[in-house]
N, C-alpha and C positions, 0 to 999 in steps of 0.2 A: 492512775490514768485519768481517775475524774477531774482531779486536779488541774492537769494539764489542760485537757478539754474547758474547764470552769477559768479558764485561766486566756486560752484562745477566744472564747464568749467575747469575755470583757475588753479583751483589746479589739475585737471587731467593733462592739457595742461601740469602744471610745474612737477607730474612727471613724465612724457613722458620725458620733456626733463631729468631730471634727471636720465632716464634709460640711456636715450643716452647717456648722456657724462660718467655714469661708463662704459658702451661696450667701446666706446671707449677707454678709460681710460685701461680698460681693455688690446685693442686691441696694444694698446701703449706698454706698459709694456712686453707684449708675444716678441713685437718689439724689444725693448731694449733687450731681455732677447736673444734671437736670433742672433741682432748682436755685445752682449759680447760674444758670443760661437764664429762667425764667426773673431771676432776678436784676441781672444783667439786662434782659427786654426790656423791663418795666422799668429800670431806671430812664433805659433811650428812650421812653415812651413819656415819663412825665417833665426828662428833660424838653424833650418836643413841644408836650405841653406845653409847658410854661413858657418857651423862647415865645409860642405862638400868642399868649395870651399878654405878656411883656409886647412885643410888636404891636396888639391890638392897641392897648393901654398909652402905650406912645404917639401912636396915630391920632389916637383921641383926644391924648394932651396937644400935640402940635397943631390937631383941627382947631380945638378950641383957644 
């Protein structure tokens, strides 16, 4: 019987761990998915920049 018992243990033990590593897994992903967005901003942001600082740059050449 202890067998069995010592035998029930360990498959609970493995999925325990098995929930863990999908949360994780999980946690991951939310991760990634987060900073393709933030990265994706910051690209429209220093495109922004730049068209804005290219406009300046031209202005100034045409002024002069």
């Amino acid at each position: 019987m202890t067998v069995v018992v010592d035998c029930v243990q360990e498959i609970e033990k493995a999925w325990g761990m098995v929930d863990q590593a999908h949360t994780k897994e999980n946690e991951a992903k939310e991760t990634i998915q987060r900073l393709k967005q933030e990265i994706n901003n910051l690209t429209k942001l220093v495109e922004q920049t730049a068209g804005v600082s290219m406009d300046k740059e031209h202005k100034s050449v045409t002024v002069a």
